[in-house]
C-alpha positions as CSV (number, residue, x, y, z in Angstrom):
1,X,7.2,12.8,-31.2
2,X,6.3,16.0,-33.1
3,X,2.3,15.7,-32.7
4,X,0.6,19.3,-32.0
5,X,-2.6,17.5,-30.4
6,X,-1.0,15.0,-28.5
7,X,1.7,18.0,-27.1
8,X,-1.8,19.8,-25.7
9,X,-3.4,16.4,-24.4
10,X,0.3,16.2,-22.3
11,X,-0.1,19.8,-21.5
12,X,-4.0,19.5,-20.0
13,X,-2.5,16.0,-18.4
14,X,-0.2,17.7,-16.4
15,X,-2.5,20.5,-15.2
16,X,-4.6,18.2,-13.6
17,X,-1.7,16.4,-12.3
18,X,-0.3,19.7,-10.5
19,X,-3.4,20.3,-9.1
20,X,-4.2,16.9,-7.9
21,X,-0.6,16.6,-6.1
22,X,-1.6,19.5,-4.4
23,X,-4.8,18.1,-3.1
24,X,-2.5,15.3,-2.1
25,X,0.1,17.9,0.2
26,X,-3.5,18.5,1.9
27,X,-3.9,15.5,2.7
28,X,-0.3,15.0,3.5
29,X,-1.1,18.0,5.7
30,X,-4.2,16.5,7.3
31,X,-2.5,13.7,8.5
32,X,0.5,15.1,9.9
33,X,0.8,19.1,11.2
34,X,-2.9,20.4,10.5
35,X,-4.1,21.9,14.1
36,X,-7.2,19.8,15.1
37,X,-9.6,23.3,14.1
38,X,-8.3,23.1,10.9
39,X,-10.3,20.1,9.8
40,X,-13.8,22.2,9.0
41,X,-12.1,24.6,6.3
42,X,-9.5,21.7,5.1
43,X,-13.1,19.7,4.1
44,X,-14.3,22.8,2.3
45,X,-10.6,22.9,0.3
46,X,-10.8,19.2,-1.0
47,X,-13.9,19.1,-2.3
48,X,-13.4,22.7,-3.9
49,X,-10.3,21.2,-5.5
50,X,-11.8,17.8,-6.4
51,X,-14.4,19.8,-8.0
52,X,-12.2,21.6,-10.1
53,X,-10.0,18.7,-11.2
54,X,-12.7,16.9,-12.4
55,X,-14.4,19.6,-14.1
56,X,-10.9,19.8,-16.3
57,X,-10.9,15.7,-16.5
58,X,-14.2,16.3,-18.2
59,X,-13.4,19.5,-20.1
60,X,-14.9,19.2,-23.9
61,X,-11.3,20.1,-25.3
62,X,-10.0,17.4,-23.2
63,X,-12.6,15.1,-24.6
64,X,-12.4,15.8,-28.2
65,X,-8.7,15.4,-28.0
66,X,-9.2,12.3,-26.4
67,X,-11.4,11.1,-28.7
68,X,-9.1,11.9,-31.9
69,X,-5.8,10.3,-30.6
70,X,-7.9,7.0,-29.8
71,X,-8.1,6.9,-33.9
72,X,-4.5,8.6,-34.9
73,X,-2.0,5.7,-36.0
74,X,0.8,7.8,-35.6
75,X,1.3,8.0,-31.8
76,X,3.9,5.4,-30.4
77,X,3.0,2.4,-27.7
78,X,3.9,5.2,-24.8
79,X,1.8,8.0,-26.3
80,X,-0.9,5.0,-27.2
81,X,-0.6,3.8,-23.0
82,X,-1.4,7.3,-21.8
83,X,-4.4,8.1,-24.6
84,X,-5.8,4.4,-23.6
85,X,-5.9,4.5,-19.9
86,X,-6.8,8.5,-19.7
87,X,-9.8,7.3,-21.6
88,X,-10.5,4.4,-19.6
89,X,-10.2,7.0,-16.4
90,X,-12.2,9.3,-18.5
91,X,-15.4,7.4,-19.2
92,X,-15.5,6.5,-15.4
93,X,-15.4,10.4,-14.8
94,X,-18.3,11.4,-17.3
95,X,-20.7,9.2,-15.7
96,X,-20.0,11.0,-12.4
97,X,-21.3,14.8,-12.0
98,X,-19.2,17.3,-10.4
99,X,-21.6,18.2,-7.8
100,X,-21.2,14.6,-6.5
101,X,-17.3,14.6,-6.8
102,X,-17.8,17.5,-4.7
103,X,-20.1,16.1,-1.8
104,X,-17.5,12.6,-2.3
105,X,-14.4,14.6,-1.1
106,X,-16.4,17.1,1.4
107,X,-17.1,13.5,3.4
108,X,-13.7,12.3,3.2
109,X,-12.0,15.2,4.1
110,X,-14.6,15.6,7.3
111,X,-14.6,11.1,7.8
112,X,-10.8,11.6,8.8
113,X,-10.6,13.8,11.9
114,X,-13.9,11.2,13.0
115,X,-11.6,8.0,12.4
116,X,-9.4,9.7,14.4
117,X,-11.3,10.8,17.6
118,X,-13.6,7.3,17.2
119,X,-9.8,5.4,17.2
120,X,-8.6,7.4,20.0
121,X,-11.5,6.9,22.1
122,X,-12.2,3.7,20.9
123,X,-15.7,4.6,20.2
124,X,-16.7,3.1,16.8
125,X,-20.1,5.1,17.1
126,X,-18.1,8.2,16.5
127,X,-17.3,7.5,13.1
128,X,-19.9,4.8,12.2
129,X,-22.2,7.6,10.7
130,X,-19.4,9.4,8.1
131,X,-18.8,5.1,7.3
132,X,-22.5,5.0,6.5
133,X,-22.4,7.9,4.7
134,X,-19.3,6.9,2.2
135,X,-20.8,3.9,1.9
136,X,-23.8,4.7,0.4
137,X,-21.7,7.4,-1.7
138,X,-19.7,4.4,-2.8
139,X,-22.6,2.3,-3.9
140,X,-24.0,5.5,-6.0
141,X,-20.7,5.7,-7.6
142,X,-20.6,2.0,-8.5
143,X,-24.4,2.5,-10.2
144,X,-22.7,5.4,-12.0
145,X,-19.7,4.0,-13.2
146,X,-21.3,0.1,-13.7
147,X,-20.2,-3.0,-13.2
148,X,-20.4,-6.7,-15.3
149,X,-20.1,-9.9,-12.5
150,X,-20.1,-8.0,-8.9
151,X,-20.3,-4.6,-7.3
152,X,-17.2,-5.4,-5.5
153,X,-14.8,-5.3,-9.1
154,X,-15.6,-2.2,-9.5
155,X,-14.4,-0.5,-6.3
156,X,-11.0,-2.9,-7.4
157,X,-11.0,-1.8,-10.6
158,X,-9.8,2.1,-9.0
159,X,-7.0,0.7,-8.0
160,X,-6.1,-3.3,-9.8
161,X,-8.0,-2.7,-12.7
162,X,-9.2,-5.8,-14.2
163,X,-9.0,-7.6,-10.6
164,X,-12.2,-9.4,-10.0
165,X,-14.2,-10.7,-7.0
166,X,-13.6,-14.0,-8.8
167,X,-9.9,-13.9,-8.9
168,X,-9.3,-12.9,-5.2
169,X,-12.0,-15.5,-4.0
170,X,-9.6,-18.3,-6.3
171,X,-6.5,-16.4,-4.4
172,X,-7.6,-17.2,-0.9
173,X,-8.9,-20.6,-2.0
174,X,-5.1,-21.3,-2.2
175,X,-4.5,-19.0,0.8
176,X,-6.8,-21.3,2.7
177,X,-5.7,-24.6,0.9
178,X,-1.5,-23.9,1.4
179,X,-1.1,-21.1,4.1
180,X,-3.1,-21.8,6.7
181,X,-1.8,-25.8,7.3
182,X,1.6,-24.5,6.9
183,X,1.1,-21.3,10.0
184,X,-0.8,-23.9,12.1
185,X,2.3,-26.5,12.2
186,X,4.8,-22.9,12.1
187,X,2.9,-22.2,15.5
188,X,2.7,-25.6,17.2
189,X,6.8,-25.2,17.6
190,X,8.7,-22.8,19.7
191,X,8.5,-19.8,18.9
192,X,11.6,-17.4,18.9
193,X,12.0,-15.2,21.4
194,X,11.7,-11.5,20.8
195,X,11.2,-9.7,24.2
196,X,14.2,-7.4,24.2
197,X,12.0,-5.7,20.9
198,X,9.6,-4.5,24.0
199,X,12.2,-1.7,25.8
200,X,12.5,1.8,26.4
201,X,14.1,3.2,23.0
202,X,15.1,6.7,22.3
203,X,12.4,8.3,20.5
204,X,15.1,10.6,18.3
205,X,17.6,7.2,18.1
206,X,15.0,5.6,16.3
207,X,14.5,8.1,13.7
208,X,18.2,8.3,13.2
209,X,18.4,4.5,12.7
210,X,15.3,4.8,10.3
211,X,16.9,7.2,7.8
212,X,20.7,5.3,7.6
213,X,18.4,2.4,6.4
214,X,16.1,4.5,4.2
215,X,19.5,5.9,2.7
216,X,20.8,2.8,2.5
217,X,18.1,2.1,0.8
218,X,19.0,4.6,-1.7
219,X,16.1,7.1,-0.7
220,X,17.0,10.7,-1.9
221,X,15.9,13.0,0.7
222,X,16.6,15.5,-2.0
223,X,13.5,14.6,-3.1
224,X,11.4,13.5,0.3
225,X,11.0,13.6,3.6
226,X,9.8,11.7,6.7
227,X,7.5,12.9,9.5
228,X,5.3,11.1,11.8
229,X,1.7,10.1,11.8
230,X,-0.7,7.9,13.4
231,X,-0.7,5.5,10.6
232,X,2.4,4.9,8.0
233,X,1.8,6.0,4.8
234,X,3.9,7.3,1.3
235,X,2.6,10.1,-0.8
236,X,4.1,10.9,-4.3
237,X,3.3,14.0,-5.5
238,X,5.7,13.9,-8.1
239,X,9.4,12.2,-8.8
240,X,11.0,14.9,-7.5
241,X,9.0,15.2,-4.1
242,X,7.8,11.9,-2.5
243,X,7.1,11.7,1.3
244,X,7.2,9.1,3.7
245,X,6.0,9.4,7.0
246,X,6.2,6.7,10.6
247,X,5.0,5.7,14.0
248,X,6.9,5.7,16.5
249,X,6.7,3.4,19.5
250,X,9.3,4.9,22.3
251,X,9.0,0.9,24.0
252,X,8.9,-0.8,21.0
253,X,11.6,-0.2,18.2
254,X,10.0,-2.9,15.7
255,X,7.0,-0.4,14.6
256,X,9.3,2.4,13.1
257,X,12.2,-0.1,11.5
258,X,9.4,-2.5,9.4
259,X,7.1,0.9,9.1
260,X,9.7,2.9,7.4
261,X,11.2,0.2,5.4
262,X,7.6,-0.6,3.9
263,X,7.1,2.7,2.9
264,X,10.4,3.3,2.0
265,X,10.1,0.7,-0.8
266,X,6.6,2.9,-2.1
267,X,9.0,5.6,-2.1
268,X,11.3,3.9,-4.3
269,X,8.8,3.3,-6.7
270,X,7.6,6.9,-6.8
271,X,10.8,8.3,-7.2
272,X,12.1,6.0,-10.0
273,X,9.0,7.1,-12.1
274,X,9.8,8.8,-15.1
275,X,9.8,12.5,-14.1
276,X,9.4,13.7,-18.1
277,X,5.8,11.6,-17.9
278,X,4.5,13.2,-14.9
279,X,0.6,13.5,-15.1
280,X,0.4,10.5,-17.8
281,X,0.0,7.2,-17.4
282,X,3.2,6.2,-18.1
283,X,4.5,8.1,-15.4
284,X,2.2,6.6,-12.7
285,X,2.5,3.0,-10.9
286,X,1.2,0.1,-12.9
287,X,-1.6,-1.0,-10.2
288,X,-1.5,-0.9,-6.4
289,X,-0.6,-4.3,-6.4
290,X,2.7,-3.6,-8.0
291,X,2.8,-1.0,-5.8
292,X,2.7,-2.9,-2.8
293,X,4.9,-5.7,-3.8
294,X,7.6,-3.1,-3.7
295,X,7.0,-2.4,-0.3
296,X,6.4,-6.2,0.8
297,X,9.7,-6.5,-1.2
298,X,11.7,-4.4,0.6
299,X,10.2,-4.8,4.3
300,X,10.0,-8.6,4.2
301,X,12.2,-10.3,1.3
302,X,14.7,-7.8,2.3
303,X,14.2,-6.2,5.8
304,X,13.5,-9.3,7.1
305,X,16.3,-11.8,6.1
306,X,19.2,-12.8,8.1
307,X,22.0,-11.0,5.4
308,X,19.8,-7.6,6.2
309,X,20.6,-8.3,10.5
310,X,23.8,-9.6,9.9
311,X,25.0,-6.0,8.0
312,X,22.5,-3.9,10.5
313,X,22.1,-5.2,13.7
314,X,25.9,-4.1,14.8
315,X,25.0,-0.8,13.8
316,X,21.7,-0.8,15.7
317,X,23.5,-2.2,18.6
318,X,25.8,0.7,18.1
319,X,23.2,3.1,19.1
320,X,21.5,1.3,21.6
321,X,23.8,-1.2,23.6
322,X,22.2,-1.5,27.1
323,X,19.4,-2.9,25.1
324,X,20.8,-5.1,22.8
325,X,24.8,-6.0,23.7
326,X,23.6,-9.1,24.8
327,X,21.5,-10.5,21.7
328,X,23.0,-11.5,18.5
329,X,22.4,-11.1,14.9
330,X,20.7,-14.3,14.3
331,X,18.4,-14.1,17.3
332,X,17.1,-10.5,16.3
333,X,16.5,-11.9,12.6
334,X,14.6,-15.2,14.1
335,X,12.3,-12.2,16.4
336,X,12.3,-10.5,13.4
337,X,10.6,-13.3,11.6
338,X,8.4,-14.5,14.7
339,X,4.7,-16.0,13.3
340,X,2.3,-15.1,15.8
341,X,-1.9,-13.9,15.5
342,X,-2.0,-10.2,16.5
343,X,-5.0,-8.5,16.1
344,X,-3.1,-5.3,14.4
345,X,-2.6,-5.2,10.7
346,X,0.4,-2.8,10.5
347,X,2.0,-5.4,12.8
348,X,1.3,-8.6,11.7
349,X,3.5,-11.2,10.8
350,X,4.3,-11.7,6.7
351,X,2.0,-15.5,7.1
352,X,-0.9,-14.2,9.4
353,X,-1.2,-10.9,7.4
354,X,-2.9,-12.4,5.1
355,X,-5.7,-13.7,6.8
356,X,-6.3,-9.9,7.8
357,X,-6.7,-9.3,4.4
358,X,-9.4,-11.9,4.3
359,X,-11.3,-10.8,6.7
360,X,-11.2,-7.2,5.5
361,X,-12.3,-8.4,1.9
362,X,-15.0,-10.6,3.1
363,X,-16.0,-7.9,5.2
364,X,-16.3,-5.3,2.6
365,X,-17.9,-7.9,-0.4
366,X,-20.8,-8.3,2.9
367,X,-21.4,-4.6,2.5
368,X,-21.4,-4.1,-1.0
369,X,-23.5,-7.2,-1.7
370,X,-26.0,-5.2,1.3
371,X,-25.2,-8.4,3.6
372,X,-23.7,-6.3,6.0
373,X,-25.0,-3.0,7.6
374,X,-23.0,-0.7,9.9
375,X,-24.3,-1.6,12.7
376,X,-22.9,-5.0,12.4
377,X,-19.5,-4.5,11.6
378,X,-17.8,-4.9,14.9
379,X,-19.4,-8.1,16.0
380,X,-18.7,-9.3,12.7
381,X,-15.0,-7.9,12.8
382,X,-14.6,-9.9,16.0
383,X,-16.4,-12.8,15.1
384,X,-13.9,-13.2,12.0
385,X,-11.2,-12.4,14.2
386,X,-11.9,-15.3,16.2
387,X,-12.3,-17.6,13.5
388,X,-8.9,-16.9,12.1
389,X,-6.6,-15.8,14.6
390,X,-8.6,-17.3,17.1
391,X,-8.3,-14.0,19.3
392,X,-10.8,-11.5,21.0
393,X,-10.6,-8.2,19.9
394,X,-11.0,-6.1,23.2
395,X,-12.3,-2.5,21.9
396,X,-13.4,-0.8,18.6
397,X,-9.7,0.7,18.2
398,X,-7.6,-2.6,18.2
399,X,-10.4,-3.8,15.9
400,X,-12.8,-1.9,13.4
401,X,-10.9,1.1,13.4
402,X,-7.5,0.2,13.1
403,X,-7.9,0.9,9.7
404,X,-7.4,4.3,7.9
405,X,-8.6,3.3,4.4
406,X,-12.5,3.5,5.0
407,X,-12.2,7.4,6.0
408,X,-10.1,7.9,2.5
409,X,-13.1,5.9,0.6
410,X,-10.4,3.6,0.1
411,X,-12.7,0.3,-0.7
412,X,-11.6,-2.3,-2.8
413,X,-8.1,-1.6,-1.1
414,X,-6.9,-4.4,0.8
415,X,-6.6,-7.5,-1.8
416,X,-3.8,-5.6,-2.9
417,X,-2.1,-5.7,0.1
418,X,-1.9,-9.7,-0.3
419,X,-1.0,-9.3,-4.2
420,X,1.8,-7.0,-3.2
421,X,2.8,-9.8,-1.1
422,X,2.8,-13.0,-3.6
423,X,4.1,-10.7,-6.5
424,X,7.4,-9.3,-4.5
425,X,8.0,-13.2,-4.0
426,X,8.1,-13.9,-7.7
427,X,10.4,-10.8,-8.0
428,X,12.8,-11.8,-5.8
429,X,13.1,-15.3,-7.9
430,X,13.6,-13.4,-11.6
431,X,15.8,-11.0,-9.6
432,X,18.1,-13.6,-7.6
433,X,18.6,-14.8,-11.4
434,X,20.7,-11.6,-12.4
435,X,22.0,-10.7,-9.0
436,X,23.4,-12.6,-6.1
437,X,20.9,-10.7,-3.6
438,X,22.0,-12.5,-0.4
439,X,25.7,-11.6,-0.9
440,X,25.0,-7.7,-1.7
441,X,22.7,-7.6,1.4
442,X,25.1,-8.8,3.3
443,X,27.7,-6.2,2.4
444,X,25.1,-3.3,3.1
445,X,24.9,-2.5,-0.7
446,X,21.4,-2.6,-1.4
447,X,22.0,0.3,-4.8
448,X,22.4,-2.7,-7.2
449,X,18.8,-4.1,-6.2
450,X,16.8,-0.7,-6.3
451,X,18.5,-0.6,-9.7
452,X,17.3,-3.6,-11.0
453,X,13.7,-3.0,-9.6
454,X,13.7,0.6,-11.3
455,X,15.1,-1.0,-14.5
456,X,12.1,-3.8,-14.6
457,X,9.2,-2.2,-12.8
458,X,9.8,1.4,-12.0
459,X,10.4,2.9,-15.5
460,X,7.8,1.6,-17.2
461,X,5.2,3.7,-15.5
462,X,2.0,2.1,-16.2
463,X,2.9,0.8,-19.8
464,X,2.0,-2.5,-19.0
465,X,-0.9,-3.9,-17.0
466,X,0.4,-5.9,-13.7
467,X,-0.2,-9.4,-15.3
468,X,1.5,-8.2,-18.2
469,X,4.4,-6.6,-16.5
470,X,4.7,-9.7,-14.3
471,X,5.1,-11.9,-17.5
472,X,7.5,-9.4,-18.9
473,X,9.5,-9.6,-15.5
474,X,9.3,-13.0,-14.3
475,X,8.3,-15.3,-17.7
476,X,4.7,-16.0,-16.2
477,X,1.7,-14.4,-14.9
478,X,1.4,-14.6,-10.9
479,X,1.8,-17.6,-9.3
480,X,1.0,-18.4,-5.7
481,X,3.8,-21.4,-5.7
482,X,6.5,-18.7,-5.3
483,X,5.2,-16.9,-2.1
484,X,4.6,-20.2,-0.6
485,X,8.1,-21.5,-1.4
486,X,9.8,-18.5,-0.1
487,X,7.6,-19.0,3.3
488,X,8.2,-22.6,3.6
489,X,12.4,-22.2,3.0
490,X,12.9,-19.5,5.1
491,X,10.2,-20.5,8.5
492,X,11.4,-24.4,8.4
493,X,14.7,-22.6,8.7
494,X,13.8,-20.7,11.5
495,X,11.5,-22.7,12.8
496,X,13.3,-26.3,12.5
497,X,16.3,-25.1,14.1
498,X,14.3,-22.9,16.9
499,X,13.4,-26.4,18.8
């Protein structure tokens, strides 16, 4: 498209993107090789950098072209996509001064290395006054920016926008309603024995094993790598560069096979982005939502079915026989698949996880109604804990700081992580229509389904909103019934035949 203004609006797009993926590789950095001394002068260099990004976001050029392409009935639906949603993006941005973008990322930057030291000494005090701090930040912001039915949409609107408190409150209704009968009888029977998981496993054995399945995968390490960290995360910084990182358990080998696979499938999605839409909205990830049913796709629908086991365990046995010579396929896939309350996350079952979500969300609504202070976080934490998993959280680091979201100012998060979860369920039902998924996971060739997700979801960037791109993929907007059919098929399986 031969459109002088629109060619500079791409060209100022992509300046903010470079510099933003480099504030990224900071943060990358952070939480991976930074010495611990260099936390001080790493929180000087994000909010130096913030500052400058958003002083281009709000540039007066930027703005008038902005405002000119809103009106010009020439640009296409992809040029209209990225005008649209850098305006919505923009507006957010004007309301906010630069000064308090600045004084945002300075107590980010420093709320990490305090998450960390409060986690590793299991001292929530530690960190409780940066947590103060970002929240009050957060509830400025959310004057700033404004909000219509609840202060909690607009923290989700950063990362589902649209998403209301009203829609995830209807979401756990049927969470409540369907899922929480259905784990209660799933944990009255037998449950599947999983021990041998709990053994001394090569550290360096387990990485190997990780990358074959990240490969197989179709990952392109030409265009990533994987490192460790305390908590599993994906960055993309660009189609071309896209980072996954692990923990590593050395006497448990589950937490770096389900780890890498979840982040693997971010990865996918980052890499099948269009490249030539880098810095637009077109070339960015619909929602987080989407996002996250990618990973939930790959880690559960996938990782976690018996055809997956049947074409992997040999080769996992392979590397570690005294371990595992004596357990077959099936039995790792039933461990695999094991339904028990845990009070970690990141290692939750795919049925209890969701009622960590829950708690997290009706955690954070508490706060941002002013229900909830600081202070009362980890009684509350536990308290919930008890009410839904029925367990007693025994320190600050197995419960209120297991988390690394709050130190990123990452509020308004976690409903995605149970969106992810139902939307990768409907997936797998539009995809099993065009592909016979069991069969090609049971011959190892997983290509044929990263195509298809990067021929229906990946390419289109944010074109669509995630309702919208649901509808496109699956003929309906998201609908609960699929999740819990895919639960109830495959637990009765394993469940029925476990007693």
């Amino acid at each position: 498209m031969n459109n002088p203004k629109y060619e500079r609006f791409c060209e100022l797009n992509r300046k903010i993107a470079v510099l933003s993926s480099a504030a990224g590789l900071l943060s990358w950095d952070q939480e991976t090789y930074m010495p611990p001394h260099g936390a001080l002068i790493k929180a000087e260099q994000m909010g130096a950098l913030s500052g400058i990004i958003h002083k281009l976001k709000t540039d007066k050029e930027l703005i008038s072209l902005t405002e000119e392409l809103l009106n010009d009935s020439s640009l296409d639906d992809t040029a209209r996509t990225n005008v649209y949603e850098f305006n919505r993006s923009l507006q957010k941005s004007l309301r906010l001064s630069t000064e308090f973008v600045e004084e945002l990322n300075r107590t980010i930057s420093a709320a990490y290395p305090a998450w960390h030291q409060a986690k590793s000494e299991s001292r929530f005090e530690i960190f409780a006054p940066h947590l103060e701090k970002l929240i009050e930040l957060k509830k400025q912001e959310i004057l700033l920016t404004g909000y219509q039915m609840h202060p909690y949409d607009a923290l989700m609107d950063d990362f589902e926008p649209g998403l209301t408190t009203q829609d995830v409150d209807r979401l756990f209704e049927d969470v409540r309603k369907e899922l929480v009968p259905f784990v209660q009888n799933i944990t009255a029977l037998p449950s599947p024995y999983d021990s041998f998981f709990l053994q001394p496993y090569d550290e360096n054995l387990q990485v190997a094993f990780g990358r074959t399945v990240l490969e197989a995968m179709g990952y392109d390490f030409s265009a990533g790598r994987m490192d460790r960290t305390e908590h599993p995360f994906c960055i993309g910084l660009h189609p071309g560069d896209v980072r996954v990182t692990y923990k590593i358990k050395p006497h448990d080998i589950s937490e770096i096979i389900w780890g890498l696979i979840h982040e693997g499938g971010h990865a996918l999605y980052e890499q099948g982005l269009p490249a030539n839409q880098f810095g637009l909205a077109t070339g960015s990830a619909a929602s987080l939502a989407i996002h996250e049913s990618q990973s939930r796709f790959w880690e559960n629908n996938i990782g976690r079915s018996a055809e997956f086991w049947n074409y992997f365990f040999p080769k996992l046995q392979q590397i570690f026989p005294k371990q595992l010579n004596h357990i077959h396929a099936h039995d790792f896939y039933k461990a695999a698949n094991r339904v028990t309350p845990s009070l970690i996350r990141i290692q939750a079952d795919e049925l209890t996880y969701h009622f960590h979500i829950m708690i997290r969300f009706e955690l954070e609504k508490s706060l941002f109604e002013g229900k909830l202070t600081v202070n009362e976080l980890p009684p509350y934490w536990n308290n919930r804990y008890k009410d839904y998993l029925g367990l007693d959280v025994p320190n600050d680091a197995q419960g209120i700081l297991q988390d690394v979201h709050w130190c990123h100012g990452g509020f308004g998060y976690f409903p995605t992580y149970s969106l992810g979860s139902f939307y990768a369920a409907q997936f797998y039902h539009a995809m099993s229509k065009d592909l016979n998924i069991k069969e090609l996971v049971e011959q190892g060739n997983l290509i044929p389904i990263r195509d298809w997700l990067r021929s229906n979801i990946h390419q289109h960037g944010m074109k669509y909103r995630a309702q919208q791109l649901c509808e496109k993929v699956t003929g309906e907007k998201l609908n609960f019934a699929y999740f819990m059919q895919y639960a109830q098929n495959k637990y009765n399986s394993i469940y029925l035949t476990n007693t």
